[in-house]
VMD Tcl script that draws the C-alpha trace (Angstrom):
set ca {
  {42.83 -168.05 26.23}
  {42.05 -169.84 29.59}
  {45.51 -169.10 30.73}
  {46.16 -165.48 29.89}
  {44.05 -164.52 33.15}
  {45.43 -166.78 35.42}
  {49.09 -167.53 35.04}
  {50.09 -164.30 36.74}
  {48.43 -165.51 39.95}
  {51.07 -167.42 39.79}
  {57.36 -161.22 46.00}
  {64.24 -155.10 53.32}
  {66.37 -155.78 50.53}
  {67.12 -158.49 48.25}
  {70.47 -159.59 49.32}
  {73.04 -159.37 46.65}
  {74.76 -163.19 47.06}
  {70.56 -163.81 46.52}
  {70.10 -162.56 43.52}
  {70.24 -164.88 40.53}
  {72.52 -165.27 37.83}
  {71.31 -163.21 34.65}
  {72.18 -164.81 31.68}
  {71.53 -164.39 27.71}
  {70.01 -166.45 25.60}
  {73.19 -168.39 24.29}
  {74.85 -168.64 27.28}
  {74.61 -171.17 30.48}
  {74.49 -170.72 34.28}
  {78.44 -170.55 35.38}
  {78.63 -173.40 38.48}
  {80.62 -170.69 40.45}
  {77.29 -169.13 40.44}
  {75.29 -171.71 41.90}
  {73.11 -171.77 38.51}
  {70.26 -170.00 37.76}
  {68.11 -168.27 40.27}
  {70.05 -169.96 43.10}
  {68.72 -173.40 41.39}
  {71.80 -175.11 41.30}
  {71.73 -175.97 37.56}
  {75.39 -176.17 36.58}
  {76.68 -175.96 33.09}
  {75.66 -179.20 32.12}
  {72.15 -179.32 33.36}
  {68.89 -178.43 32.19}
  {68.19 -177.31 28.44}
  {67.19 -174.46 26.11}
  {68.47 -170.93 27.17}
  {70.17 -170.62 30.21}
  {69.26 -174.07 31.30}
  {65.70 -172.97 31.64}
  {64.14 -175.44 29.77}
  {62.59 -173.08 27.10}
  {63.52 -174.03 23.64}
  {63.04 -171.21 21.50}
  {64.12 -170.62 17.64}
  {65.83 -167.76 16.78}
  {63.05 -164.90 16.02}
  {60.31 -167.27 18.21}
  {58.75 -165.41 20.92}
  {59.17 -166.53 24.73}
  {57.02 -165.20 27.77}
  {58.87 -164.73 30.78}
  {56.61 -164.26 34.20}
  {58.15 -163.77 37.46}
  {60.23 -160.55 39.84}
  {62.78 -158.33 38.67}
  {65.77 -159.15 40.53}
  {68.45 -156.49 38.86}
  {69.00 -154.31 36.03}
  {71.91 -153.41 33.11}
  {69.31 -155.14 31.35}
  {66.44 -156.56 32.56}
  {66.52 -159.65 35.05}
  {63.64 -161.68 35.43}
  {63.82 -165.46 35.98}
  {67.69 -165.67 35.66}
  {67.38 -164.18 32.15}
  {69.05 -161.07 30.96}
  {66.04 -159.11 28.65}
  {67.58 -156.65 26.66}
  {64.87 -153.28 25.91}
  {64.98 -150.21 24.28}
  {62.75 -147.34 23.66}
  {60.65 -149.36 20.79}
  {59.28 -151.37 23.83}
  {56.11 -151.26 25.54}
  {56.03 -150.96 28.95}
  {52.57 -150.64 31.01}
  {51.32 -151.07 35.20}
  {48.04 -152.67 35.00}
  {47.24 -152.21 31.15}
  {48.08 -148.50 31.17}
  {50.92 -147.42 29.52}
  {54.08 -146.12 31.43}
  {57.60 -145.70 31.16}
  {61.18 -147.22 32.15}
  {61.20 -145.15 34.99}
  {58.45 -147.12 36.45}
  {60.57 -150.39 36.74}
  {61.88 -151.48 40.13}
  {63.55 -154.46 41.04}
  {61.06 -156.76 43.36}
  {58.26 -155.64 40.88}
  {56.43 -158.93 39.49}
  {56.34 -158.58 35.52}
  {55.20 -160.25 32.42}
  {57.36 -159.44 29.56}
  {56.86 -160.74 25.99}
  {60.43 -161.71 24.07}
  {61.21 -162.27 21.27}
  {65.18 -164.08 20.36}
  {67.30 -162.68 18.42}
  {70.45 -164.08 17.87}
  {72.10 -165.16 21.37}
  {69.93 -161.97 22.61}
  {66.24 -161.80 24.47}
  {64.91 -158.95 23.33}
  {61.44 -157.80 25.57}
  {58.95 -156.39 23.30}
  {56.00 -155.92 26.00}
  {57.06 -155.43 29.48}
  {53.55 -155.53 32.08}
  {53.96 -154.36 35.18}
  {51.79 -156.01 37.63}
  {50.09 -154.33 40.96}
  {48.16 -156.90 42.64}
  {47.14 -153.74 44.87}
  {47.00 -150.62 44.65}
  {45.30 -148.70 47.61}
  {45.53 -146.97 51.53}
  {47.21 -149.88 54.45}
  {44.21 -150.12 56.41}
  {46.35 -151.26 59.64}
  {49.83 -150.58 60.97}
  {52.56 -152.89 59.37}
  {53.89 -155.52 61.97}
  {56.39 -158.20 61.42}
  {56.38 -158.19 57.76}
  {52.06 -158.60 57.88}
  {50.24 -155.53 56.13}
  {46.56 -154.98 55.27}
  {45.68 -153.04 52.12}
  {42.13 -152.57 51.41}
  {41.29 -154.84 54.33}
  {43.14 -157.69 51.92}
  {46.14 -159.46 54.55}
  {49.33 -159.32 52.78}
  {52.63 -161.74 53.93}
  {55.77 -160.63 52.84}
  {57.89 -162.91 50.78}
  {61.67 -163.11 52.35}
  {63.37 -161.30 49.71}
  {60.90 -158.78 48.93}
  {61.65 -154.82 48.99}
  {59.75 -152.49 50.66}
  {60.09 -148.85 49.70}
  {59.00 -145.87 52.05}
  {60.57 -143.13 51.19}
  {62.43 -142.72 54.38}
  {59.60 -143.07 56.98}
  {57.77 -145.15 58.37}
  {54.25 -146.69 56.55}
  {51.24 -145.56 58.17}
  {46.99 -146.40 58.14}
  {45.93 -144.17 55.11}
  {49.37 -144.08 53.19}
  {48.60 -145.40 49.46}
  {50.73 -148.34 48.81}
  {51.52 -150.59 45.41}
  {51.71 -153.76 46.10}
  {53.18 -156.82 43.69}
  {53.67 -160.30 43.91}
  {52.14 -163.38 43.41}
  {48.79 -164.97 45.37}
  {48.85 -168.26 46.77}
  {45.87 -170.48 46.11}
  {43.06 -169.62 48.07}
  {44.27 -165.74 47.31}
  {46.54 -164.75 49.76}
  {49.21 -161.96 48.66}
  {52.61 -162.55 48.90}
  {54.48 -159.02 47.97}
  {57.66 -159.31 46.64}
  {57.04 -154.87 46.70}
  {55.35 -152.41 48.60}
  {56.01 -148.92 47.56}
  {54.50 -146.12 48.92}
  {52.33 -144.47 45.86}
  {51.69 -140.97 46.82}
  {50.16 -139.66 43.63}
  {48.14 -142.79 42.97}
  {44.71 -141.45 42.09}
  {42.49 -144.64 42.05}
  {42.77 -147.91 43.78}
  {42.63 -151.50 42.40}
  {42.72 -155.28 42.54}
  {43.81 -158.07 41.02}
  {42.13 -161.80 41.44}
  {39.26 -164.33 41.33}
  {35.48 -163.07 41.47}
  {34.54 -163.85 44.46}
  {30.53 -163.58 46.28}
  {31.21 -164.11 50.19}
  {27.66 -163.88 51.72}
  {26.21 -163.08 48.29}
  {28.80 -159.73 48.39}
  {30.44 -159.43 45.28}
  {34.32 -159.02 45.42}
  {37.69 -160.15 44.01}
  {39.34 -162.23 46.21}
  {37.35 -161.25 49.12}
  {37.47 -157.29 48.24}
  {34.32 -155.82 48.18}
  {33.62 -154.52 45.03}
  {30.47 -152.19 43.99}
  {29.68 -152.15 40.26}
  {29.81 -154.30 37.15}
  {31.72 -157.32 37.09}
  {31.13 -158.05 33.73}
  {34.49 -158.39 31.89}
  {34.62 -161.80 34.59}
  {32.86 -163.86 31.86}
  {35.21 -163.14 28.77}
  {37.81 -164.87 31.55}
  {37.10 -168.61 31.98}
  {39.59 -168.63 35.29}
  {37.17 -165.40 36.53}
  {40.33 -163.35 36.86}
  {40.08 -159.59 36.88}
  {41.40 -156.42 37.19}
  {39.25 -153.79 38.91}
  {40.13 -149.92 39.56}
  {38.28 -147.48 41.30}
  {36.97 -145.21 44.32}
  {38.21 -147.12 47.56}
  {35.84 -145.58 49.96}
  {36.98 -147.15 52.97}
  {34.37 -150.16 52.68}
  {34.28 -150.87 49.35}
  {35.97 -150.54 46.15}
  {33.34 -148.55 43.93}
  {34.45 -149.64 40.22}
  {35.43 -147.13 37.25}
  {36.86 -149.75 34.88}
  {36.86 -153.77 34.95}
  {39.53 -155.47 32.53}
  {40.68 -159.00 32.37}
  {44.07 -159.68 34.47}
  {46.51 -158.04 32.05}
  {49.40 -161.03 33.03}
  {49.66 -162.82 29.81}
  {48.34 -160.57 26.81}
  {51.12 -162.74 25.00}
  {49.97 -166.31 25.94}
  {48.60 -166.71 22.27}
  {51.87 -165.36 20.47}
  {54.30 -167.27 22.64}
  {56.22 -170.92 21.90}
  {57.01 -171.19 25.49}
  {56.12 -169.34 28.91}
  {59.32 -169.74 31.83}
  {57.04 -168.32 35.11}
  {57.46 -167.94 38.70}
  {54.52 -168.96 40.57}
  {53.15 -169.92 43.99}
  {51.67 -173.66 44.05}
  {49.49 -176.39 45.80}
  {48.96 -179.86 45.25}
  {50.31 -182.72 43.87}
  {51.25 -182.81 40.00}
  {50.64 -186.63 40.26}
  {47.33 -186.52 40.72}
  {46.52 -183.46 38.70}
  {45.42 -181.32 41.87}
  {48.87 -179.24 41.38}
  {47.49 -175.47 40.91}
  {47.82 -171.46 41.67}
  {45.55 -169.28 41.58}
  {43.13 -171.74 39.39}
  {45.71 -172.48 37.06}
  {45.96 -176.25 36.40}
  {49.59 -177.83 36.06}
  {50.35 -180.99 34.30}
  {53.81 -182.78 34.09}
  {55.25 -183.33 30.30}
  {55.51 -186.94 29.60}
  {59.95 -186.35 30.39}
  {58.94 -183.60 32.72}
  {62.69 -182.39 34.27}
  {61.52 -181.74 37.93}
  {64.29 -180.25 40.83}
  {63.69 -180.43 44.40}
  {60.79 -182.19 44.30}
  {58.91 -185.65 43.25}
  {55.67 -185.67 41.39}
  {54.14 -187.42 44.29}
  {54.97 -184.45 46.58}
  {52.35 -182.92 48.55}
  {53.32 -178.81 47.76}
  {51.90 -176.32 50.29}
  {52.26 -172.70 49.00}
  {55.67 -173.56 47.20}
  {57.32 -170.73 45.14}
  {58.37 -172.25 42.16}
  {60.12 -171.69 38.29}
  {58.32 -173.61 35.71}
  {58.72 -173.56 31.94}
  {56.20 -174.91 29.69}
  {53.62 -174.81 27.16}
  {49.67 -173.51 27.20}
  {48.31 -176.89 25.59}
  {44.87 -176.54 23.61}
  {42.26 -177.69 26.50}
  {43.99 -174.83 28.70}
  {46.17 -176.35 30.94}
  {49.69 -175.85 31.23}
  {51.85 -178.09 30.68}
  {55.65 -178.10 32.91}
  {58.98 -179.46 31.19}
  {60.60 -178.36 33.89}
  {59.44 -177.85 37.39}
  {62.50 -176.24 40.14}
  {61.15 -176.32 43.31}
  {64.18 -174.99 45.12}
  {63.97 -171.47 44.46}
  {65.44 -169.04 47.59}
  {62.94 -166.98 49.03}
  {59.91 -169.35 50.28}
  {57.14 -168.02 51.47}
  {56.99 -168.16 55.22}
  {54.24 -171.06 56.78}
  {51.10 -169.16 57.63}
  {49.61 -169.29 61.04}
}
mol new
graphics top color blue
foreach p $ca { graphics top sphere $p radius 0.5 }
foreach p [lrange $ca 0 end-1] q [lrange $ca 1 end] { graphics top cylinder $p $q radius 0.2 }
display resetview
């Protein structure tokens, strides 16, 4: 249970030569392709499906965390997710429909295998924001809510044909780095969005309650039934402070109980070494024959984007098979 709150913490057009290779659950990355997700795992590298890593027995279920990066299917993580109308698809716990997906949204999708297929059972759509800018865009820097938000290279940002302005209600989704800077991989504009929200740690700067350095007015409780203090908060944004309707733990990984194997996209710190590697307060540990790409285990990471695929072990932790550190799309240094 520790991890279902906090794995999610873990992005202008994408362009299309950027886009990674979608591929079924039988199949493997063609080399012409330049591997999955612009990895670079050919053919004969990596395991499980579509040299992910994830090993997962026909009618097993598979979580698969990370940005939508095409359709005729769904493509999340280099993996083609087939769906139908049997599927449930929600934004922020509330249910919704396929109209509502967009590529650069960040998603959590529940699958189960069938065959060579990956069928998605529960598809979560997940707004880190959802609120007014609260400053003029410039050079790819925003402010919802008074919360900074970098944009991530290959994110999308859809206005509707003009221009983003103070006021203008915005979703924004992504992934925050540790210390809880968003990185959007979307920002649409939201014009009929009714109430605003958050996603993120409880945080008390000066002994003011907030998530992620939001101010928040109201109860906080649902924090406690989270162990990483993740939370998702909607409500009144009155300009100052977000006055709160309904608290509900982060919605990323209802699944993380049902699941064999999670393959997520995530922003990191630290050094997996030394056990200091984390997002968002999610601890990551190396497998004993942990398959890591692009980067040592000694490796001091700053804010590095990241596929991992792995297993929630029993004290909470996860625990990374494979680590590929050499995803496109890096988060720009921030000054």
């Amino acid at each position: 249970m520790r991890l279902i709150a906090a794995l999610l913490c873990l992005m202008a057009s994408v362009p299309a030569q950027a886009a990674p290779v979608c591929v079924d659950a039988g199949q493997r990355p063609s080399a012409e392709a330049g591997g999955v997700g612009g990895t670079g795992h050919g053919p004969g590298e990596g395991g499980g499906i579509g040299g992910t890593g994830a090993r997962v027995a026909p009618g097993a279920r598979l979580g698969v965390v990370g940005v939508i990066t095409g359709f005729g299917s769904l493509c999340v993580n280099g993996l083609r997710l087939q769906y139908d109308s049997s599927a449930r698809i929600s934004e922020n716990g509330r249910d919704t429909g396929a109209q509502a997906l967009a590529v650069g949204q960040f998603v959590s999708v529940e699958v189960e295998r069938m065959g060579d297929a990956l069928l998605a059972r529960d598809i979560g759509i997940v707004q880190l924001l959802e609120g007014p800018l609260s400053a003029s865009p410039e050079g790819g820097r925003f402010e919802v809510m008074g919360q900074p938000v970098r944009l991530l290279p290959d994110a999308q940002v859809q206005d509707g044909g003009r221009p983003l302005q103070p006021g203008d209600p915005v979703k924004v989704s992504g992934m925050r780095a540790p210390g809880g800077l968003v990185h959007a991989s979307r920002i649409e504009r939201a014009p009929a969005l009714e109430l605003a929200s958050v996603i993120g740690d409880v945080s008390h700067d000066n002994d003011v309650p907030g998530i992620d350095g939001l101010p928040v007015e109201g109860a906080l409780g649902e924090a406690a039934a989270s162990p990483t203090r993740q939370l998702l908060a909607r409500g009144h944004w009155d300009g100052r402070v977000l006055r709160i309707r309904e608290t509900r733990m982060d919605p990323s990984l209802r699944f993380a109980d049902r699941v064999t194997n999670v393959v997520l996209e995530a922003l990191v710190s630290g050094r997996l070494d030394d056990g200091s590697l984390n997002g968002c307060g999610l601890q990551v540990v190396g497998a004993a024959a942990a398959r890591l790409r692009g980067v040592a285990a000694s490796d001091l990471l700053e804010v590095r984007r990241v596929r991992m695929t792995g297993h929630i072990a029993p004290d909470g932790r996860f625990v990374a098979e494979e680590l590929d550190a050499r995803l496109r799309g890096q988060p720009e240094p921030v000054r």
